[in-house]
N, C-alpha and C positions, 0 to 999 in steps of 0.2 A: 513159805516158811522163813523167806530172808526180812520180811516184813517182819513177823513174830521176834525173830533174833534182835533184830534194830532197836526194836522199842524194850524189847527186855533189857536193855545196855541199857537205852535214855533212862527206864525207870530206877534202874541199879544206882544214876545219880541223884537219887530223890530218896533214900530210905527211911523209913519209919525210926525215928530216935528209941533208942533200947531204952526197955523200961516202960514207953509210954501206954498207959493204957486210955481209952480214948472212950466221951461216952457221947451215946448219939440220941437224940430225940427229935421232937416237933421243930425244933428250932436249930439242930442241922450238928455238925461235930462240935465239941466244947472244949477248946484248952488254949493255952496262949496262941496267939498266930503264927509265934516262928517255931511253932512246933508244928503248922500244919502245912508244910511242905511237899511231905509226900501225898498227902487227903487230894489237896490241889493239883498236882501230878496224875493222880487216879482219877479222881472226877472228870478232869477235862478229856480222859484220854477217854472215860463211859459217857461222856457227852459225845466225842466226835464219832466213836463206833456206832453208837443210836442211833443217828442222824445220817450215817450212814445207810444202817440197815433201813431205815423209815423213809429216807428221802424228805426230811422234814426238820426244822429248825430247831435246835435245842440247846438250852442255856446249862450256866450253872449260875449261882443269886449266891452273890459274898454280901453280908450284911455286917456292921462294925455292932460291935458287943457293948453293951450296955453296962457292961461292971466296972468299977475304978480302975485307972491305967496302972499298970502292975511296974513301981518302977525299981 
């Protein structure tokens, strides 16, 4: 249980920005990058519990976005 408490802190510093609403398809979460902060916090943390439970390697694949840089 002191495991579960730890990482509910870590992730408390990663929150999901209010507001956002986030869309997900073939081609993975969609919106600016520094709003995906918390996504990256979650994923890594469902990648290393998999890999845990499987005993087997597993990634997560950040790809750079293909739309004009939003300045």
């Amino acid at each position: 249980m002191a495991e579960f408490e730890a990482t509910s802190q870590k992730s408390a510093l990663h929150p999901k920005p209010a507001g956002l609403v986030l869309q997900y398809g073939t081609a993975g979460f969609r919106t600016a990058a520094k709003q995906l902060d918390h996504v990256m916090f979650r994923m890594g943390l469902l990648a290393a519990l998999r890999s845990r439970r499987t005993r087997a390697t597993i990634g997560v694949m950040v790809t750079a976005s293909h739309n004009p840089e939003v300045r």
